[in-house]
C-alpha positions in Angstrom: 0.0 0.0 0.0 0.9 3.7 -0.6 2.0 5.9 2.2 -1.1 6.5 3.8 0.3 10.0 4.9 0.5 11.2 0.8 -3.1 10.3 -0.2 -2.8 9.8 -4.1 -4.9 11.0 -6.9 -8.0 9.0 -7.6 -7.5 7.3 -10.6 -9.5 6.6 -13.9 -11.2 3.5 -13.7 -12.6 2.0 -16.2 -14.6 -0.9 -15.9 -15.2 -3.5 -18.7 -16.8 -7.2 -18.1 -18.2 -9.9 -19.9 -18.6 -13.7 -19.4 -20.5 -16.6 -20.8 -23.2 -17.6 -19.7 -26.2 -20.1 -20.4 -29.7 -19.3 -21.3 -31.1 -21.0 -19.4 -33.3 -19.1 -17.0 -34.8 -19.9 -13.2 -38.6 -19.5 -13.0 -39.7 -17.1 -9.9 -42.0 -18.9 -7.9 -43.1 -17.8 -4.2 -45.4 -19.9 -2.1 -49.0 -18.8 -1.0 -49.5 -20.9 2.0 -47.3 -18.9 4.3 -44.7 -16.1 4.6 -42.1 -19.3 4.9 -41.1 -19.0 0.8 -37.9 -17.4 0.5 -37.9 -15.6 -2.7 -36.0 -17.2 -5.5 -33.4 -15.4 -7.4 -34.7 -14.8 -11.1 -33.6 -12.3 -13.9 -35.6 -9.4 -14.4 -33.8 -8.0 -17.3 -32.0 -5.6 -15.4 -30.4 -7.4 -12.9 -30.1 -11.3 -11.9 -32.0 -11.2 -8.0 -29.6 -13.4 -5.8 -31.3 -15.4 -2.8 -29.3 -15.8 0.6 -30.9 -18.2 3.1 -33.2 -16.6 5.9 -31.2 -15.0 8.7 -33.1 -15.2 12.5 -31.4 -12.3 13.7 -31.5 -9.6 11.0 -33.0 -5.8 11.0 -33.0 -4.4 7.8 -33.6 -0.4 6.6 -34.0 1.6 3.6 -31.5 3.9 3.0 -34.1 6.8 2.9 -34.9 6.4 6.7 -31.7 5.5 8.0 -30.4 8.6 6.7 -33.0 10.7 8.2 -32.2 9.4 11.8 -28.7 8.3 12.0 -26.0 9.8 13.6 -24.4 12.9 11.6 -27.6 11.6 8.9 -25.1 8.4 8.1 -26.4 5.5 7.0 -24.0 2.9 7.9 -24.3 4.6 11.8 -27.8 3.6 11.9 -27.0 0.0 14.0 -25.9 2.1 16.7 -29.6 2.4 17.2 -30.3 -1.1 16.8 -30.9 -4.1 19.2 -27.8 -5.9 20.7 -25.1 -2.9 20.0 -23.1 -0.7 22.7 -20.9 1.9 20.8 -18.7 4.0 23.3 -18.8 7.9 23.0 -16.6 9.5 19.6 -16.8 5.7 18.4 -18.2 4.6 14.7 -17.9 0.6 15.1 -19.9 -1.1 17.4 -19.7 -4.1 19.8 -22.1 -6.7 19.0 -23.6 -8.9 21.6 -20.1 -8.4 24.4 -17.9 -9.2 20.8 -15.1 -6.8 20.4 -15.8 -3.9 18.4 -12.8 -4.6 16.1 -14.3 -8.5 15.1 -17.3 -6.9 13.3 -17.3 -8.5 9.5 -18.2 -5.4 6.9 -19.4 -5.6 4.0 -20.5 -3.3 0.7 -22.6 -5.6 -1.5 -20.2 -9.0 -1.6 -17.0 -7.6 -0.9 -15.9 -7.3 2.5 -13.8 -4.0 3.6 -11.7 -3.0 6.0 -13.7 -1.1 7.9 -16.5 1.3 7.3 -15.7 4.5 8.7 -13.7 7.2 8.7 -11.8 7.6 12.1 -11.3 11.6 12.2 -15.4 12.0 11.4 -16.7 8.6 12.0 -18.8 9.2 8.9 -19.5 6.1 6.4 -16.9 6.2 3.4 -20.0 5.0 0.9 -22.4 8.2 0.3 -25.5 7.3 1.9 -27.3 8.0 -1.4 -25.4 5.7 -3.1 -26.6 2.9 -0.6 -30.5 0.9 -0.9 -30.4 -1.0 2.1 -28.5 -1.7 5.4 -28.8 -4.9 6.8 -27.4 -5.4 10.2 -27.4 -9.5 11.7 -26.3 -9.5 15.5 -25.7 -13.5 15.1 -26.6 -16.9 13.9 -25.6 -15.4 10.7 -25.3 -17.9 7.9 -22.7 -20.3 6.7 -21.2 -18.1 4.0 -20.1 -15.7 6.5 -16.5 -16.6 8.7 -13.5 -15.7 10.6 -15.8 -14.1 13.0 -18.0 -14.2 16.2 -19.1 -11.0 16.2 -22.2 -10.0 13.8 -22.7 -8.8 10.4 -23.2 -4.8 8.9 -23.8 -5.0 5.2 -24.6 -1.7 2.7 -26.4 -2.8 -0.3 -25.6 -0.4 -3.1 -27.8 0.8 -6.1 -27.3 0.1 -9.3 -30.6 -1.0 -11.3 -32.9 1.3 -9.9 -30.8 4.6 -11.1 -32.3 6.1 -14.0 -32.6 9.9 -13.9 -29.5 12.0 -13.4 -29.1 13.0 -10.1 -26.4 15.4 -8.9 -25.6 16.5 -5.2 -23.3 19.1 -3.9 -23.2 18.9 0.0 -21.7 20.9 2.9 -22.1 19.7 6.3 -20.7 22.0 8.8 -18.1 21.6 10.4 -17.0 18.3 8.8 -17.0 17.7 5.4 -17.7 18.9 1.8 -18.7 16.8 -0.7 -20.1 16.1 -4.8 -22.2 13.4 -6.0 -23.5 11.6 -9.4 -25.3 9.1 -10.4 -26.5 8.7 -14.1 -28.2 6.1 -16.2 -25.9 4.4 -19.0 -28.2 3.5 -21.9 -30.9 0.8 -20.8 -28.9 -2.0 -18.8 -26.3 0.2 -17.3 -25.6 3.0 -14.6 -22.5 4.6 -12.9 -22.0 6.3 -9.5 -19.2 8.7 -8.7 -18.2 10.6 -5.2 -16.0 12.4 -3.3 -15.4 14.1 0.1 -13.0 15.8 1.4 -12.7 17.2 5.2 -13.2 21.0 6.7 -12.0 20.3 10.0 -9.1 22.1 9.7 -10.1 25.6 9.7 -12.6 24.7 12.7 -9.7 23.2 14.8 -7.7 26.0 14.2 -10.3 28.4 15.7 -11.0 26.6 18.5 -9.1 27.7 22.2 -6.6 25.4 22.0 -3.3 25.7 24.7 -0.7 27.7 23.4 1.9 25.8 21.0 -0.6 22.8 20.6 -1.1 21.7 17.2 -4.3 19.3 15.7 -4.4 18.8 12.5 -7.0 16.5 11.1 -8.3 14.9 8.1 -9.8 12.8 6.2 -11.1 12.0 1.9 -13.0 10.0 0.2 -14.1 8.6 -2.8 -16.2 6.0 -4.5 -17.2 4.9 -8.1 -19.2 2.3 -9.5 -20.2 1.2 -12.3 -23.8 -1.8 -12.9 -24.5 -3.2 -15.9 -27.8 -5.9 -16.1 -29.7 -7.6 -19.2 -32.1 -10.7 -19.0 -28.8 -13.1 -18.3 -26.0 -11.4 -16.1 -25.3 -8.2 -14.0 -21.8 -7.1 -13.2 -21.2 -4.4 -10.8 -18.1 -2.8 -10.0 -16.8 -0.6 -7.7 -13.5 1.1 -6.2 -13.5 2.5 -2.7 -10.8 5.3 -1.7 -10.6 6.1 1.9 -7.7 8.1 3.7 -7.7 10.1 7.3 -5.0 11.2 10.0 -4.0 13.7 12.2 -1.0 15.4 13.3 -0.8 16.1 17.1 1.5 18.4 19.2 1.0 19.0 22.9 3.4 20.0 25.8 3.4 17.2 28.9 5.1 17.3 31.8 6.5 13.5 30.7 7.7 15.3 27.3 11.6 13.8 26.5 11.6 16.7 24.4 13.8 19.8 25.3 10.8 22.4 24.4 8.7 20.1 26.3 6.6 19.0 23.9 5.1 15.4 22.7 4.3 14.7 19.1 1.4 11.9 18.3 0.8 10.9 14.8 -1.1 8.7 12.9 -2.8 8.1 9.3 -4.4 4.8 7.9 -6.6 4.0 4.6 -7.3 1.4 2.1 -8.4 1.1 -1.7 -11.0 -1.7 -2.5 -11.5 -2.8 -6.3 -14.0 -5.4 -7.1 -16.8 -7.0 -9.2 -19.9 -8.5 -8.2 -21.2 -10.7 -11.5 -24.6 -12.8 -11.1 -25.8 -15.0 -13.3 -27.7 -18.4 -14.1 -26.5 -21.7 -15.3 -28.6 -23.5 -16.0 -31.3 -24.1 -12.9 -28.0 -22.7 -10.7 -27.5 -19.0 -10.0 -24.1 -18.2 -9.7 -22.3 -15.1 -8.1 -18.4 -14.4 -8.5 -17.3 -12.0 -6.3 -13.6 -11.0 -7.0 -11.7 -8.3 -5.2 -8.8 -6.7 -3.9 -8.0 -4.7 -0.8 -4.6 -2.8 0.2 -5.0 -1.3 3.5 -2.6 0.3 6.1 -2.1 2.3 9.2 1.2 4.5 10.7 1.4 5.3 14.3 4.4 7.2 15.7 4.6 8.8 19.4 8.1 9.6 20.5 10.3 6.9 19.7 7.7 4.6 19.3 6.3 3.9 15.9 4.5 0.9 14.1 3.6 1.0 10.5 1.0 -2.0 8.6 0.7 -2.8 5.4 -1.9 -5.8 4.2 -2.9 -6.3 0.6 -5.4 -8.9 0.4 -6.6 -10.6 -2.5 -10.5 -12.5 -2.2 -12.4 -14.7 -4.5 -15.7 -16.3 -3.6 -18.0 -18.3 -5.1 -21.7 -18.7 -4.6 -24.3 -20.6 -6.1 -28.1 -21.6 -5.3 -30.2 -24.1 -6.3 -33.9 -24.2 -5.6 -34.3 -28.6 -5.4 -38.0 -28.5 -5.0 -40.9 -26.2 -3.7 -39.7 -24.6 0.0 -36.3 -26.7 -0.8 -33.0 -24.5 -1.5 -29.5 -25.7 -1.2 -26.7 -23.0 -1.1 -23.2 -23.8 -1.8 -19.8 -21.3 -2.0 -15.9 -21.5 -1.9 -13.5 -18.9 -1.2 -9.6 -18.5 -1.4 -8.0 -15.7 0.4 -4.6 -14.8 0.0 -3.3 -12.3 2.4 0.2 -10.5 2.7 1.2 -8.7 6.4 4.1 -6.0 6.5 4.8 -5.1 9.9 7.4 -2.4 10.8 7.4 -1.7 14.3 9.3 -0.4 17.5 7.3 -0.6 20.4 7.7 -1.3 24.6 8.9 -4.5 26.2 6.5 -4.9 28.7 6.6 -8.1 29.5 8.4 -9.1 33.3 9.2 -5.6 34.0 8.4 -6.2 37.5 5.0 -5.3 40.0 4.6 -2.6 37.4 6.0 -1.1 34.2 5.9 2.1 31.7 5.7 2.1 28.5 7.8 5.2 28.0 10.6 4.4 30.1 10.8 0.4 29.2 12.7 -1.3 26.6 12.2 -1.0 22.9 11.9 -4.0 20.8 11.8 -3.7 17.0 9.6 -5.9 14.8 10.0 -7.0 11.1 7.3 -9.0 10.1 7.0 -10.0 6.5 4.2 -13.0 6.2 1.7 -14.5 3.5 -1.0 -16.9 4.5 -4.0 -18.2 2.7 -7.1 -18.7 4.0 -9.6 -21.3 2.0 -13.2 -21.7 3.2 -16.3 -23.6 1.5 -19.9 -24.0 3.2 -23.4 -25.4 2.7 -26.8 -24.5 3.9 -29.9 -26.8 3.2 -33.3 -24.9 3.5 -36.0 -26.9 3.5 -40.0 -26.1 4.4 -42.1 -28.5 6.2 -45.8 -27.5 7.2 -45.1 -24.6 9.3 -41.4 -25.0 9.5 -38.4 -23.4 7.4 -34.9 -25.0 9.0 -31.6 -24.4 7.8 -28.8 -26.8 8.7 -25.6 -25.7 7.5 -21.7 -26.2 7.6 -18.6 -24.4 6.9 -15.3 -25.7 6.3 -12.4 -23.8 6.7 -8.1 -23.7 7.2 -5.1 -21.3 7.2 -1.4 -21.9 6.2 -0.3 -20.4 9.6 -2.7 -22.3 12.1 -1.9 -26.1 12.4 -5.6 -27.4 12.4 -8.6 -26.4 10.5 -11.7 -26.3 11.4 -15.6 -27.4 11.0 -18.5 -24.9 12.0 -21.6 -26.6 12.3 -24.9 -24.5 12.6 -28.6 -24.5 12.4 -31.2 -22.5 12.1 -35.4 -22.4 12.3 -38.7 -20.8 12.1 -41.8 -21.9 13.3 -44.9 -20.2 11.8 -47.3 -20.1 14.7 -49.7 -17.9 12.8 -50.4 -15.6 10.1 -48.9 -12.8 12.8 -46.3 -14.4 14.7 -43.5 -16.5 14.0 -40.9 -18.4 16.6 -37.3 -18.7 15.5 -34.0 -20.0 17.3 -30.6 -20.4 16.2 -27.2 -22.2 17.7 -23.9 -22.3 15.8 -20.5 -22.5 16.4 -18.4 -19.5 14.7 -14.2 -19.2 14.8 -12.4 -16.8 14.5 -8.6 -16.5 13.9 -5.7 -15.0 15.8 -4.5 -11.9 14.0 -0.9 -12.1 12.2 0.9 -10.0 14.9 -0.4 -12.8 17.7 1.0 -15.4 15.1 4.6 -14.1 15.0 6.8 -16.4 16.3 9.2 -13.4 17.4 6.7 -11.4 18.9 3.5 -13.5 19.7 2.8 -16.6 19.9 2.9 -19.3 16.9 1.0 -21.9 18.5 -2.0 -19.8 19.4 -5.1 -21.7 17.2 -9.0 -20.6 16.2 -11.1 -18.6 18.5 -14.6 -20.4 18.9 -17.6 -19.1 20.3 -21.2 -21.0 20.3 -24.2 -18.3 19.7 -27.5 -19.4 20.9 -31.0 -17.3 20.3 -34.5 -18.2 20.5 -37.3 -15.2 19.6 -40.7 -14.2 18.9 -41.6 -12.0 15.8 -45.5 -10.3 15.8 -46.8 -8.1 13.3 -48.7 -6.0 16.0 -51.3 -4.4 13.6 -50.8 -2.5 10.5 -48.2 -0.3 11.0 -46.4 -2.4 14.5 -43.8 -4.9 14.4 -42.0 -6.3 17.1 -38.8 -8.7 17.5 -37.9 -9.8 20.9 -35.3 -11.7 21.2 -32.7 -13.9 24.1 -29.3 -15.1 23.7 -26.7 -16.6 24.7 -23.0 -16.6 23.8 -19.7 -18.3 25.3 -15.6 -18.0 23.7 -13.5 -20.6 24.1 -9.3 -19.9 23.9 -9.7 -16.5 23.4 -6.5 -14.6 23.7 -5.2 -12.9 26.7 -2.4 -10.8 26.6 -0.2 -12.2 29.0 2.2 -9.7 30.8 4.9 -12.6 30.8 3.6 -15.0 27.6 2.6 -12.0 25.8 -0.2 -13.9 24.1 -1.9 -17.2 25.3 -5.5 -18.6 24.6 -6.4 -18.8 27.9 -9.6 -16.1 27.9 -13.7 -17.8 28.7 -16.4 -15.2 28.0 -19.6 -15.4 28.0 -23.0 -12.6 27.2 -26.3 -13.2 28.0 -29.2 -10.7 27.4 -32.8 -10.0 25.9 -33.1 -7.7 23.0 -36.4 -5.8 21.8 -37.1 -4.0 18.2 -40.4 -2.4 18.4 -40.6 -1.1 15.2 -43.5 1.8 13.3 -44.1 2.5 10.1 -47.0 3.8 8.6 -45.2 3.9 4.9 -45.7 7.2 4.1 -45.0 10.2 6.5 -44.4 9.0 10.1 -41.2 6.0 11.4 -39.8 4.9 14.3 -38.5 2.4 16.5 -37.4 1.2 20.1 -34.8 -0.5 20.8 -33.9 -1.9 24.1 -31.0 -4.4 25.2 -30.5 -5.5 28.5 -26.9 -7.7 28.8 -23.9 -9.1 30.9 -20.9 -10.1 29.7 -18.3 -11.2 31.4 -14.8 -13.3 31.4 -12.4 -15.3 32.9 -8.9 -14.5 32.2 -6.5 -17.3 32.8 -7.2 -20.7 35.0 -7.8 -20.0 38.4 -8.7 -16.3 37.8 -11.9 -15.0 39.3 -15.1 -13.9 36.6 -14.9 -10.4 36.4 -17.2 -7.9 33.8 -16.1 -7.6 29.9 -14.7 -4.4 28.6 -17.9 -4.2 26.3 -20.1 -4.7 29.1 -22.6 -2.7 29.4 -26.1 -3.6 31.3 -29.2 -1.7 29.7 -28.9 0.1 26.1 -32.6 2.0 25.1 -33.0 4.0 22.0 -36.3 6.0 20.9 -35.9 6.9 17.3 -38.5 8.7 15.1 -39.3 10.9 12.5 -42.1 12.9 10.9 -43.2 14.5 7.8 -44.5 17.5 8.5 -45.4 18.7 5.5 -43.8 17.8 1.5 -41.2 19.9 2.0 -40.5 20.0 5.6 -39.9 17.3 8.2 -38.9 16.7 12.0 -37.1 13.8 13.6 -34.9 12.9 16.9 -33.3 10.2 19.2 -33.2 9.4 23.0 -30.3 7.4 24.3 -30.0 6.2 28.0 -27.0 3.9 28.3 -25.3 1.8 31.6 -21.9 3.3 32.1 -18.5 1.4 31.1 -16.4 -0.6 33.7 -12.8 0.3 33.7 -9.9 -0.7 36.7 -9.9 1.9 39.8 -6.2 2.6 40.5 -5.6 1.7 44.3 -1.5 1.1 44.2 1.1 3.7 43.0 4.7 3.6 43.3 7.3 6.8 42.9 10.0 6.1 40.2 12.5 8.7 41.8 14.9 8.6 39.0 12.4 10.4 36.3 10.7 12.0 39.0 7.5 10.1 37.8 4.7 8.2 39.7 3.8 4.8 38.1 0.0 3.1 39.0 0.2 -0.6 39.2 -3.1 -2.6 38.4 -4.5 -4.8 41.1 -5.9 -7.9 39.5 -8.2 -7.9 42.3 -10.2 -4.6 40.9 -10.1 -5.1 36.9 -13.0 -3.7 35.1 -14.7 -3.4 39.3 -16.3 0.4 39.2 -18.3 2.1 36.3 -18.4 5.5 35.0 -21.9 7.1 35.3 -24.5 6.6 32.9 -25.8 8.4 30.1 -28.4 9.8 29.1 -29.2 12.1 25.7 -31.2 13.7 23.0 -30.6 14.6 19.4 -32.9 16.6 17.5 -32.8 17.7 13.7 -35.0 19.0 11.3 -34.9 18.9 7.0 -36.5 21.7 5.2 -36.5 21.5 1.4 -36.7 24.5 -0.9 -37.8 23.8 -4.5 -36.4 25.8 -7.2 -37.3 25.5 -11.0 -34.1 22.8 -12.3 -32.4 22.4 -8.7 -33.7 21.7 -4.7 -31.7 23.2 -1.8 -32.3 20.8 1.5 -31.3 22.3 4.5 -30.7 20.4 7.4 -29.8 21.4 11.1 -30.0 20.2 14.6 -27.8 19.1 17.2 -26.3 15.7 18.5 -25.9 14.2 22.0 -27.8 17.2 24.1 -26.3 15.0 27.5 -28.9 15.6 30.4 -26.2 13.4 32.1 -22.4 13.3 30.6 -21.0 11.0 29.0 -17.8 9.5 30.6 -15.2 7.6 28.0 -12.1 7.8 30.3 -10.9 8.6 33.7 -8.1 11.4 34.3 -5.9 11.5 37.2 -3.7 14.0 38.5 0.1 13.9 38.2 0.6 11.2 41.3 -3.2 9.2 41.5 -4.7 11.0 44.6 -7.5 12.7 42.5 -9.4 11.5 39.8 -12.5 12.7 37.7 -14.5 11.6 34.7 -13.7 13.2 31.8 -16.5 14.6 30.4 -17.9 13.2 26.1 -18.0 15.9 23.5 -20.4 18.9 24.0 -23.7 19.7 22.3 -22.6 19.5 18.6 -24.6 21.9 16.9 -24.8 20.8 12.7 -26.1 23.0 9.6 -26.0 20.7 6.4 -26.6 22.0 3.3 -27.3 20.4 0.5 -27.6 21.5 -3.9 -29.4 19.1 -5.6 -29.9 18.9 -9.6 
């Protein structure tokens, strides 16, 4: 990958396809006896309709009403608000069900990114107009999805349904700028073209910063795609830009420097190129998915630096066969070959006695130059009987640098109680593998093998009445060998977890001028880390999560929405033992295993409120929209600050009332 730092011109891309294919063409049939048919995939003669088997935890959303209630009006923010998430304050990603935020699997159409954020603004790097649907799956996701016990956050793009010019020019103060288009090509085909660039900078420079501190952030963007779709294939193809960093100057009193001053900088980013081509043979559909990611990250703070490249090359196969009436069978492959540049100089921790500082221990360097190739291949049988749709599935799976492969069985159900309510339940086991860091030999741990974890759900869907919907869900989730990073071993799987909770989707829509939803989780997760070590609360812990989302059209040109948020607080480690380092005049805190993760920071508790007013001109709209974010009736509290030797501490107060004014040309 590029420097990350020097973000390089987008480049002309050009996208040409073709392949054979067959004539032959699937009938679209759908059952009448119940909601249990799972529409077939069929060609329309725009695009060829692909079928996935029937998830039991899934929420999906148009694009159109995520964007109106979102955080910052981004689409891909929207499961923040969902069911089974905790997202910590000035955090995009979100832990699902106690998982980690960082084992999410994303994913824009087929191809599965990096990430989906950008870190300065948080903000989605796919424009929310050129997105249909989000659909979000907390767990007991299906075969075809691996390497992960997290959940599931997939963007489905347009393509088909473009067929007017539409042009946007957007400001969105004080973040962003950003330009638009998306144009019909001819009768089968379309394109889609972006870019955004940030407007921090002038906004941090205003802001009463200490004398001599420096914050320079940004962050750019781009996307373009490109469909094409007749009666027997669609190819669409896509390349996603995304760079962002900061530079960071501050005086400390723990500065080496001789003006007193600390320097903290980082940058990361990744291209993705790919192609999504469906098609039939004959009663088969068929999907190849080939892509190609190059991602990295730079982090320097003093004399301690690490710099990752990884350029990743995926090819998947998919296919779907419909056997009989209410019988599907779903088969796919997929090679991944993976290359891991690591560059790094970074603190010896490890037996540096009752405590130790990363600025004043050791530095080790680390070279780490390693390939590996993941190759995976599932199978899911969907089959209808009388009231019942089960899915049993499988998914096979290995990697050069882990000994042992792996077999992950699952299964999956729904009842049909009535024409109103359906019972579904799930259990599966998922892996997950070390990353290659943890795998070195010289700096982690070689033998380290698969992370499993065993999801279990039962739940209870009811249309209430016309316009109400509700999904209530439990679960239930253990790991097994998850790592711990051991303060003489450095890494060892020797981690239990477990998360347990009740989730509740309450969902309105009246499909014309009035959504909404709540959402409301209540869960515990907790771990054990190492044999013989007491069960103490998770990082992502926290107990009760409640949303109220909605928003109204007041008029055809005018409209009113907003969000309530009252989240438990975070656990973090109280600091009971300090010792005095008399050498660098310096007071060290040393972590008593007996109080990890013991004592929470309060609770919080918010409103956001915006409005959209649109202004109709002859051959252009203007759409202003304003409002503010996180109104905190009580503060949110991501860290704890002490004083220079531990006797006082205080919760540092989340980001203020963020006032926004969007505004928006459209032609």
């Amino acid at each position: 990958m590029k420097n990350p730092l020097t973000a390089p011109s987008i480049p002309l891309v050009c996208l040409v396809a073709t392949l054979y294919h067959t004539t032959a063409k699937s009938e679209e049939t759908e059952s009448q006896e119940t909601k249990s048919e799972v529409e077939r995939m069929s060609v329309s003669g725009t695009r060829v309709q692909k079928t996935e088997a029937e998830e039991v935890s899934k929420i999906e959303i148009r694009a159109e009403e995520a964007e109106l209630v979102a955080p910052s009006g981004d689409v891909a923010q929207v499961p923040k608000l969902f069911p089974g998430t905790v997202a910590r304050p000035q955090d995009s990603e979100v832990s699902i069900r106690g998982s980690d935020k960082n084992d999410t699997l994303y994913f824009i159409d087929d191809l599965q990114a990096p990430n989906l954020f950008e870190p300065i603004s948080g903000t989605s790097v796919i424009p929310s107009k050129a997105i249909d649907t989000l659909t979000f799956v907390p767990g007991n996701f299906d075969s075809e999805y691996g390497n992960s016990t997290a959940g599931v956050i997939k963007l489905e793009t347009r393509g088909e349904a473009i067929v007017e010019p539409y042009s946007e020019f957007r400001l969105n103060t004080p973040i962003y700028v950003s330009a638009y288009h998306e144009q019909a090509l001819g009768q089968n085909s379309s394109m889609i073209a972006s870019a955004r660039k940030s407007i921090l900078e002038p906004f941090v420079n205003a802001a009463p910063l200490d004398e001599g501190t420096v914050l320079l952030p940004y962050f750019q963007d781009a996307y373009l795609q490109h469909f094409y779709g007749d009666d027997k294939i669609s190819i669409k193809s896509r390349y996603v830009h995304s760079r962002s960093g900061a530079e960071v100057k501050v005086f400390t009193d723990r500065s080496q420097e001789t003006d007193g001053t600390s320097e903290f900088n980082f940058a990361n980013g990744y291209d993705l190129f790919g192609f999504d081509i469906q098609t039939s043979i004959g009663s088969a559909n068929v999907e190849v998915d080939p892509y190609f990611s190059s991602s990295g990250t730079e982090f320097s703070v003093g004399d301690i630096f690490f710099n990752i490249d990884v350029n990743t090359i995926t090819v998947p196969i998919r296919s779907q066969i419909q056997l009989a009436d209410r019988i599907n069978l779903y088969l796919g492959v997929q090679t991944i070959y993976r290359d891991f540049v690591l560059d790094a100089q970074v603190p010896d921790t490890t037996q540096q006695g009752p405590f130790s500082d990363p600025e004043t221990a050791p530095k080790i360097a680390l070279n780490v130059d390693a390939s590996q190739r993941e190759d995976a291949a599932w199978a899911s049988f969907e089959f209808g009987v009388g009231r019942f749709i089960l899915t049993p599935s499988f998914r096979l799976f290995s990697q050069t640098n882990i000994d042992k492969g792996g077999v992950d069985p699952r299964f999956v159900g729904r009842v049909f109680l009535t024409d109103t309510q359906t019972a579904k339940f799930g259990v599966g086991r998922y892996s997950q593998s070390p990353g290659p860091e943890q795998l070195d030999p010289d700096y982690g741990n070689e033998n380290l093998g698969w992370i499993r974890s065993t999801h279990y759900s039962v739940g209870l869907e009811s249309i209430v009445s016309n316009y109400w919907t509700s999904d209530f869900q439990i679960f239930y989730k253990e790991w097994d060998d998850d790592i711990l990073d051991d303060p003489v071993n450095r890494f060892i799987a020797d981690t239990t977890r477990n998360s347990q909770g009740l989730e509740w989707f309450f969902r309105y829509g009246d499909g014309s001028d009035l959504f909404g939803w709540l959402s409301y989780t209540y869960s515990e997760t907790k771990e054990i880390r190492g044999e013989g070590a007491k069960e103490i609360f998770s990082d992502t812990d926290s107990t009760h999560v409640l949303h109220l989302v909605a928003n109204y059209k007041l008029s055809p040109t005018f409209q009113l929405g907003g969000r309530f948020k009252h989240q438990t607080g975070y656990v973090y480690t109280p600091i009971d033992t300090v010792w005095y380092q008399a050498n660098v005049d310096t007071y060290l805190p040393e972590e008593n295993p007996e109080l990890v993760n013991s004592e929470r920071v309060p609770d919080t508790t918010s409103v956001s409120v915006f409005a959209q007013q649109t202004f109709e001109y002859t051959s252009w709209d203007l759409v202003l929209r304003y409002g503010f974010e996180e109104y905190q009736f009580r503060k949110s509290s991501p860290n704890i600050q002490y004083n220079y030797d531990y006797t006082k501490k205080e919760y540092t107060a989340g980001l203020p009332v963020i006032p926004f004014i969007e505004v928006r040309a459209i032609l």
